[in-house]
N, C-alpha and C positions, 0 to 999 in steps of 0.2 A: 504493500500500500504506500500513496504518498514517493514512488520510484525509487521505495526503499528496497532491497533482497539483500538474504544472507549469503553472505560468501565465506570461504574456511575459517575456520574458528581455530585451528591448532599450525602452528607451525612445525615442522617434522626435525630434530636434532642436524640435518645438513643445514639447514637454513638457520641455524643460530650462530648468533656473531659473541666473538669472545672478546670481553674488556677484564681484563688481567687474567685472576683465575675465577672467574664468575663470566655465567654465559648471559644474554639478550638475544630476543627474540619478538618479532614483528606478527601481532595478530589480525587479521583483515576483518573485521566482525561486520562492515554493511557498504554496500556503494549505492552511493547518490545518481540518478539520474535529472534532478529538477530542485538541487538546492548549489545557489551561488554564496561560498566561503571567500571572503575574503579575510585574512589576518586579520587587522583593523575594524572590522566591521560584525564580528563573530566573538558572542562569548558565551561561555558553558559551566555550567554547574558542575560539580565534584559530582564524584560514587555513580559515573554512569548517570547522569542527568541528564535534563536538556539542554540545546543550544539556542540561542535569537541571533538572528540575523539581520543588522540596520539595514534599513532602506537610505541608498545613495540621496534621495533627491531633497530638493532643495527648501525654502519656504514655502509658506502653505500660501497655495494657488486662492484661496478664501479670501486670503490677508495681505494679495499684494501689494498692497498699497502703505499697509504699515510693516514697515522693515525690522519690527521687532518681535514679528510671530514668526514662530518655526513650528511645522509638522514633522512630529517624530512617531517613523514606523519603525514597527521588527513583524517578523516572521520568527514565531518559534516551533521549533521542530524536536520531535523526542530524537534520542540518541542515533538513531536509526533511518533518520531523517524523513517519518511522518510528520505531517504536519496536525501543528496543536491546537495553534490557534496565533493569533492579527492582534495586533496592539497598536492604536493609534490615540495621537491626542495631541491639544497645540500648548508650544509654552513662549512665555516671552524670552528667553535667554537660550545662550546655545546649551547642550547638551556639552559637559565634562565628562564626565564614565558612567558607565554603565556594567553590572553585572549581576552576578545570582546570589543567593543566602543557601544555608544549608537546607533549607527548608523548600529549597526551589520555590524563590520569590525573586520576580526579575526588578530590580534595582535602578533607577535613571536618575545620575544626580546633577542639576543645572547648578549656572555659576552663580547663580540669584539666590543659592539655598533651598530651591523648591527641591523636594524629593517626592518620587512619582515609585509607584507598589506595585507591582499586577504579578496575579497569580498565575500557574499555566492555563486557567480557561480562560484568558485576556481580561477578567475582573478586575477592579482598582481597587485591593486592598487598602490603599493610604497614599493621601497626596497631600503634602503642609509641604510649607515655608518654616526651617531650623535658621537658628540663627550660630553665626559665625562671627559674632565682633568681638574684638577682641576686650580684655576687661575693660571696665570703668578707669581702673587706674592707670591703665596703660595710656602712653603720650600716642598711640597712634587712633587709640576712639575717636576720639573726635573729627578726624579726619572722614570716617565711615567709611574706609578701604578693606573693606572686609568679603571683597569677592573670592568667589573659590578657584582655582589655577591648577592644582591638581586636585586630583580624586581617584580613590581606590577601592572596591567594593570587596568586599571580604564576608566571610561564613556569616558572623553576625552583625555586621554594621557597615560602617564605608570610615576613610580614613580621610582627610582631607585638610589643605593647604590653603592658604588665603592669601591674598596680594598683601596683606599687611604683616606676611611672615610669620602668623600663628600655627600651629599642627592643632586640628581635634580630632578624637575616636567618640564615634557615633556608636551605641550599642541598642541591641534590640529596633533598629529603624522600621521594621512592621509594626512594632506596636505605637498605639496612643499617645507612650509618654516617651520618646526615643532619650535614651542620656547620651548630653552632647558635652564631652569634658577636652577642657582645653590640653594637652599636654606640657609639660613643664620646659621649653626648648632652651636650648642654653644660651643666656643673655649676651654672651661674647660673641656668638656666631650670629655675623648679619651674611646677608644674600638670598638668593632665590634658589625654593627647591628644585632643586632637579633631577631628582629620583625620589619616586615616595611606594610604601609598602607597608601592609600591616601584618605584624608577626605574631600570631597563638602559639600561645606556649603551652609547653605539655599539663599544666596546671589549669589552664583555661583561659586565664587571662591575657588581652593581647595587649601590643602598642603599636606605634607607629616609629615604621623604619626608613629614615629620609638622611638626603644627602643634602650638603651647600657645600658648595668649594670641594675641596679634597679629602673633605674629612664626613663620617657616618655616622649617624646621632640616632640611637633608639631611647624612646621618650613615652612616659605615661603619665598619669597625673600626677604621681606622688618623689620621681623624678627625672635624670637623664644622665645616660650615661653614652660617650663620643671615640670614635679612636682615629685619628690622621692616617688613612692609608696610601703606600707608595702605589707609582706607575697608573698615576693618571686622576683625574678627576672621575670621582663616578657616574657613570647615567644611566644602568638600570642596576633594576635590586630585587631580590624574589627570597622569602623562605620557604624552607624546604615542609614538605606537612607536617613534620612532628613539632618544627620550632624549634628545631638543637641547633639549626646550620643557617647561612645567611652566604647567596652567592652576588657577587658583586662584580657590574662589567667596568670597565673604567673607559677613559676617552681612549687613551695608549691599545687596544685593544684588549686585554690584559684580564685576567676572569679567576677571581679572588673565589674562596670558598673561607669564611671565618663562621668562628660558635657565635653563638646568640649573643654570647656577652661581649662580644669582639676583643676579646680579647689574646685570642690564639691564629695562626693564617695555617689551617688544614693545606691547602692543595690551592697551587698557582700553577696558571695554564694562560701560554698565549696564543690568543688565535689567532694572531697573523693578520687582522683585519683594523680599517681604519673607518670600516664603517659599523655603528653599532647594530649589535642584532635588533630586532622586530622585536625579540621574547625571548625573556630568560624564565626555565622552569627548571624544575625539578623533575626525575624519574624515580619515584620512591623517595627512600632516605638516602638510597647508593648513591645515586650519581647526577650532576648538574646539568642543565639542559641550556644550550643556547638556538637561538634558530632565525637565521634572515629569512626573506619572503619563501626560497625554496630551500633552503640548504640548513638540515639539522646535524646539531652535533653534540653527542650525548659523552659526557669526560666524566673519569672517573677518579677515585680518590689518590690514583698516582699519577695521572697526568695523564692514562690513557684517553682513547679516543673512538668511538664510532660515531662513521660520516651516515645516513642518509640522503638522498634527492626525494624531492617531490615536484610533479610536474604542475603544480598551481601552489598560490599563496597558501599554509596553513594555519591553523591554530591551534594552539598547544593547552593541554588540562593538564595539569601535577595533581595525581593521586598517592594516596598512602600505599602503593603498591605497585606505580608504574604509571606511564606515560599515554594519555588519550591524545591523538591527532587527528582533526576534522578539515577535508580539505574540501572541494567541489565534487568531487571522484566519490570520497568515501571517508569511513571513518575507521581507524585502526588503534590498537591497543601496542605499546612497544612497552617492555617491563622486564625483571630480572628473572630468568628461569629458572623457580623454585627445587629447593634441595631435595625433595621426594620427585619430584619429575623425571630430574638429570638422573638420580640415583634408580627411578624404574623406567630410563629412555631404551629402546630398542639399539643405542648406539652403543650402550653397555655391556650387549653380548657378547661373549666369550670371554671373560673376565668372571670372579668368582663374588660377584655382585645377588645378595638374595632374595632382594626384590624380581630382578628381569630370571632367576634361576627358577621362582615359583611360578611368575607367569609361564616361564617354557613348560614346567610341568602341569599347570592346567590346561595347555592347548592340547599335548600330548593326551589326556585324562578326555578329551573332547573329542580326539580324533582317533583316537582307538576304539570306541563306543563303551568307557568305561571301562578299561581292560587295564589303565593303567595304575598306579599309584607311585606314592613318597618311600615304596620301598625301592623303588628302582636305584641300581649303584649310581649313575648321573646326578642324583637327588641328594645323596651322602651330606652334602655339607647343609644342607636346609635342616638334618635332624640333629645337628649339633646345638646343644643349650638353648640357647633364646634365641637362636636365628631365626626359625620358624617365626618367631611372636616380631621381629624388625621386620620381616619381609614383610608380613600380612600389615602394618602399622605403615611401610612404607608406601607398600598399593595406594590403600584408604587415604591417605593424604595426598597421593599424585593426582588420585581422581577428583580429589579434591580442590586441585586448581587448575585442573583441564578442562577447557571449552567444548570440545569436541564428544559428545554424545557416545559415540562408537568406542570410541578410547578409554572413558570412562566405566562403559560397560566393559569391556577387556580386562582394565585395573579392579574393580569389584569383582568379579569371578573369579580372578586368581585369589582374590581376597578371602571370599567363601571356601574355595577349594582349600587352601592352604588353613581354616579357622576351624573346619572338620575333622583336622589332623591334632589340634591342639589338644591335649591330655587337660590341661588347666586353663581359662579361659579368661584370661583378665580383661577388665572393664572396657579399656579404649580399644577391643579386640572382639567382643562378643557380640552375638546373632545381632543384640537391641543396637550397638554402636551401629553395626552396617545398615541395620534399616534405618535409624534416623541420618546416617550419610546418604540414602538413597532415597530418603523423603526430601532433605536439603539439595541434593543436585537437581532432583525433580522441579523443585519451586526455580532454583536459580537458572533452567535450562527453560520453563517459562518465560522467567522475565526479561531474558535475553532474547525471545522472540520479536520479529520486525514488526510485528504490530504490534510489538506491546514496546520493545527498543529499550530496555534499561541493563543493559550490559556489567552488572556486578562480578565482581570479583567474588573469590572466598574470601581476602581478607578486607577488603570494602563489605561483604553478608558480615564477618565475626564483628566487624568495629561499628556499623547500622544499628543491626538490627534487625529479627524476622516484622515486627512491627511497624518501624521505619518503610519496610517496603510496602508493608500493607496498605499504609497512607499514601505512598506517592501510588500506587494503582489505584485507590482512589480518586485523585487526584487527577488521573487521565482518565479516568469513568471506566477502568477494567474492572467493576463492581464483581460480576464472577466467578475472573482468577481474583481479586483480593477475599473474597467471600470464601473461595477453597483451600486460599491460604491461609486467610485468619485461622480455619480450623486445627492447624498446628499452636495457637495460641487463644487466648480467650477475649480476642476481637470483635469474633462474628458479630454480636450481636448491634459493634456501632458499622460494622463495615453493611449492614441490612438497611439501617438506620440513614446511612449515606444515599443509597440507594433510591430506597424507596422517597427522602428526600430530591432526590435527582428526578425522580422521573414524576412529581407531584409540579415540581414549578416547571420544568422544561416540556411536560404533556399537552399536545392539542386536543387531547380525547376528553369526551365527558366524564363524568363524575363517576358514573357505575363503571365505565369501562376502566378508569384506573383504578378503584377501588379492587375491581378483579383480578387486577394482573398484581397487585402490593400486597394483598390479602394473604394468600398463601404460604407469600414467603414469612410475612409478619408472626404468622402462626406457627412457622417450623423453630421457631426462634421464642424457650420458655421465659415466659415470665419478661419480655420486651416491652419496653415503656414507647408506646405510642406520640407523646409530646410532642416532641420535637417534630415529627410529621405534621401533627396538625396544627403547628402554630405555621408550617412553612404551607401547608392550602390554603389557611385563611388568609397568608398572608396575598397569596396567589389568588384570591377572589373565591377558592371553593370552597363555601362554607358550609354547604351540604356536608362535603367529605369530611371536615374537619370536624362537624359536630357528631358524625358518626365514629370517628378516630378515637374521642374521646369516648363517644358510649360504651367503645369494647377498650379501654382504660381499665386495668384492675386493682390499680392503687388508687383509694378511694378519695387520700388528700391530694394527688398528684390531678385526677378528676376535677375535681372540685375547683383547684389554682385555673386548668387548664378552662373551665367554660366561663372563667371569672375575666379570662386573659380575652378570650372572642367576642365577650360584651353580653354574656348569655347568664344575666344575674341571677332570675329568677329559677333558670335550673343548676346554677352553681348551688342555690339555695336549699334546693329539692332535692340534690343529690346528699348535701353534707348529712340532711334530715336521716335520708332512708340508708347511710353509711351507721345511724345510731352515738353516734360520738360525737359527747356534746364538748368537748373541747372543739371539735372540727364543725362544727354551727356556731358557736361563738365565735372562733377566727374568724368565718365568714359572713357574721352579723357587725362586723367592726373592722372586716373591711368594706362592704356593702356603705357602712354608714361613715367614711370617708370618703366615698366616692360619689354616693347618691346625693341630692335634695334631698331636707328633711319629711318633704311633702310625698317625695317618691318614696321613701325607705318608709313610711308609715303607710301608702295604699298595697307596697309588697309585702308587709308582713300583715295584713289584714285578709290577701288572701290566703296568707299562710300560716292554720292557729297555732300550729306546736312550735314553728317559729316564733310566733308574737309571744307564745308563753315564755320558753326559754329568755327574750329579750327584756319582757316583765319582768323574770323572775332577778334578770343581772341588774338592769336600771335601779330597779326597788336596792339592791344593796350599794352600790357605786354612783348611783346617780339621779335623785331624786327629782328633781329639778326635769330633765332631759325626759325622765317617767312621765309627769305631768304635762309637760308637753305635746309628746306623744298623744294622752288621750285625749286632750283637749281637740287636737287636729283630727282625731280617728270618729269625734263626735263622741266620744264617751264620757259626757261631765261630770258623772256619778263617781265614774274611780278617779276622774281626775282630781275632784275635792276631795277622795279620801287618800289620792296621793299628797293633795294641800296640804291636810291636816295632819297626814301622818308625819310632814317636812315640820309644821309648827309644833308638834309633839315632840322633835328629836331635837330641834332649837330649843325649848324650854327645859328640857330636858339636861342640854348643856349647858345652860345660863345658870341654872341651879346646883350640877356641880363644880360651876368656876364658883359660884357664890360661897358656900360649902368650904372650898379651896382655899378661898380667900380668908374666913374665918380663922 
């Protein structure tokens, strides 16, 4: 769909590129037939997310006339390059960056401070104006030079620079109250940013990683710490995703690798060029990534080196486990080839390797028709001590970060075949370990499908989350597969909840026809609170459905809020009655009577008597005054004078023991 198709998912041990003593390998996971990458104009979310793609053109054809509207489009596309959905909207200032949150929220920050939200179904989460001036006490307030100049969009905030030389970290910018804290930059350094980056640390908290002049300043609120590095002035800057590493381009060409704290220079490498790369990433935590419009180049912690070519502009993702590259063509996976892989690769044969030794023996076990076994003399070193128990452990994790479906089933069979053999069965070894590795590849061989396009790693699933995925398939409306995934976890019930939300506002059908299609499922799912459904019909105009959403409600206070919420007082009232609980007729005799006229709330309880007792019977202790009231307007003057008098009875009553008192 979308001129997305899969193409090979594993690369085969000849096609792996070796950087030192650790190998690389290039995954081709989907090609593009109808989406235009450019570097510049393309940015993408971590963990197999999605991409937006700007739209080149110019101001908005609306607003020719004032030179200070711009129309800003993206196409966003899932990993796979379906498309998702269109995001359009006009702002008075240019666009600075743009990017995604961890939560796949696309990001657009103008120089004016405006920040613009949209979700992948092109909704607008959140659009305000933050402010960026810099303090009160600062000599340059008053000036009001507080535009933005760079801007950096990161997991949870954006990072950004001001023309009056300030750095702030924005955190939480989806929500209502985003915190916008200035960093502490160091008073001695004047100039203009010229590289800026925001680094998460393994503890969580980030800051902001910016150059001026020759020297590198990491800064957060509390303070800053700077180091002068040789061969060149810097102009890009990128950490790596854990936080431990910070790679540095300089003007000299010159491509520094220092720790967070800069205080140490890992690995200096030059690259021979006087023009700066496009994009500096990361491939993992191994190794640093530079890349001009076509020519990537992946270096490693001694100065090695792999070149690739790409035949269009790309764009580069840094994950915790390897390198995503989105070009026009397609989109590929390049990463470090994990240690169970190499160690059960097919290129390990003839060596006394006991991973690839059990697999020879379960093919043999397959092609004899069962004729063979681990007694065979070839077999020998498999029944020595605990080889058995690494080889089968070996499998189970190779399969476990192979793309390739076929491959996978190969490495679990030998895995089975060789766990049959075990006399002792230890945990990360037993029948239950391989069925949940074989429910886990299941999901993640889903979600790697082109029409679903979320290409996860194993170690992008362990660092997530099975519920993390749940939500972004949500998210793209694969209700379904999240519905069949939640059942490995105890989702279901909101991933139904989604759902049947979804198709309540987004339905052209009448009332009964979606009632019948929601219905069913609402019911496979015990004990599900309806709410939420019905406040999203009414809010969608069907109120029919919403009031019958509530009638099959089986929480009886949860009922009662809910017809109180659709303006349906009078059976808010009727239901709390025939629930029996007169706590729960009292909360909603006291909220009726904040809401209502006193005129209205005295004809509703008049047609309702157990109501009007129950309300009697509270007035008469709490409120005598408001009692008499009451009958007075109901036409009942009888009680309402003996509510008078029973009021001058309880007045005399206390004048007499203040008298008493006073005595």
């Amino acid at each position: 769909p979308g001129g997305a198709t899969l193409t090979s998912m594993s690369a085969p041990p000849s096609e792996w590129d070796r950087l030192g003593n650790v190998h690389y390998h290039r995954r081709h996971l989907y090609s593009f037939s109808d989406v235009r990458v450019d570097g510049r104009n393309c940015v993408a979310a971590v963990n197999g997310g999605a991409f937006a793609v700007r739209s080149t053109a110019g101001k908005s054809a609306n607003a020719a006339a004032d030179s200070t509207r711009h129309a800003q489009r993206f196409t966003v596309y899932s990993a796979s390059g379906v498309h998702l959905c269109d995001v359009a909207y006009q702002s008075s200032c240019e666009l600075v960056a743009h990017g995604w949150t961890r939560e796949e929220l696309l990001v657009c920050v103008h120089g004016d401070g405006r920040v613009v939200v949209h979700d992948l179904g092109g909704r607008k989460v959140r659009d305000a104006r933050l402010s960026f001036s810099p303090r009160e006490d600062d000599e340059k307030s008053a000036r009001g030079d507080a535009a933005i100049v760079a801007c950096e969009v990161w997991g949870g905030g954006i990072v950004a620079a001001t023309s009056a030389g300030a750095v702030f970290l924005v955190a939480d910018v989806h929500t209502d109250a985003p915190r916008v804290t200035r960093t502490k930059a160091d008073a001695s350094a004047r100039g203009a940013v010229t590289a800026l980056h925001a680094r998460v640390a393994p503890e969580g908290a980030a800051e902001a990683i910016f150059a001026r002049g020759d020297s590198v300043f990491a800064a957060h609120e509390r303070g800053v710490r700077s180091r002068r590095l040789g061969g060149g002035a810097p102009v890009r800057l990128c950490a790596s995703p854990s936080g431990r590493f910070l790679t540095v381009f300089t003007s000299l060409g010159k491509m520094l690798v220092v720790t967070a704290d800069l205080s140490t220079t890992a690995t200096e490498f030059d690259a021979k060029s006087a023009t700066p790369p496009e994009q500096v990433a990361w491939c993992g935590d191994d190794a640093a990534v530079v890349c001009w419009p076509t020519h990537l180049m992946i270096v490693g912690p001694h100065g090695n080196f792999i070149s690739y070519k790409y035949g269009s502009p790309a764009r580069l993702v840094s994950e915790v486990d390897g390198l995503r590259v989105i070009t026009s063509s397609g989109h590929e996976l390049v990463s470090r080839v994990p240690d169970p892989v190499v160690a059960a690769s097919r290129s390990a044969r003839g060596g006394a390797n006991p991973a690839v030794a059990l697999q020879d023996a379960a093919e043999r076990f397959a092609a004899t028709a069962r004729g063979s076994s681990l007694d065979d003399e070839s077999d020998a070193a498999l029944r020595e001590g605990r080889t058995l128990e690494s080889a089968i452990q070996t499998c189970v994790r190779a399969a476990c970060h192979e793309f390739d479906a076929k491959r996978q089933a190969e490495l679990l069979r030998a895995a089975r075949f060789g766990n049959s053999y075990l006399q002792r069965k230890p945990r990360n070894v037993d029948c239950w370990a391989l069925h949940k590795t074989c429910a886990m590849l299941r999901i993640l061989n889903a979600a790697r499908a082109p029409e679903v396009g979320i290409p996860l790693t194993y170690a992008q699933y362990c660092r997530a989350g099975l519920e993390n995925l749940v939500e972004r398939l949500d998210a793209r409306k694969h209700h379904l597969l999240a519905s069949r995934v939640s059942e490995f976890t105890r989702g279901r019930r909101r991933v139904v909840e989604r759902w049947a939300v979804s198709n309540v506002a987004a339905s052209s059908e009448p009332d009964g026809a979606v009632l019948g299609r929601i219905k069913p499922k609402l019911e496979s799912v015990r004990g599900m609170s309806h709410g939420k459904i019905a406040l999203a019909a009414h809010r969608s105009g069907r109120h029919e459905l919403a009031r019958h959403l509530i009638d099959t409600e089986q929480n009886s206070s949860a009922q009662v809020s809910l017809f109180a919420a659709v303006g349906a007082d009078e059976t808010a009232l009727r239901k709390a009655i025939e629930s029996r609980d007169a706590d729960l007729v009292y909360a909603t005799l006291l909220n009726l009577q904040r809401k209502m006229t006193f005129q209205d709330l005295a004809s509703l309880l008049s047609r309702n008597p157990q109501a009007k007792a129950l309300f009697v019977a509270f007035c008469w202790r709490t409120d005598v005054e408001l009692l008499k009231s009451f009958f007075y307007s109901a036409g009942e003057t009888a009680r309402g004078g003996q509510a008078l008098l029973s009021q001058a009875f309880r007045a005399s009553e206390r004048d007499a023991e203040a008298y008493v008192w006073d005595e």
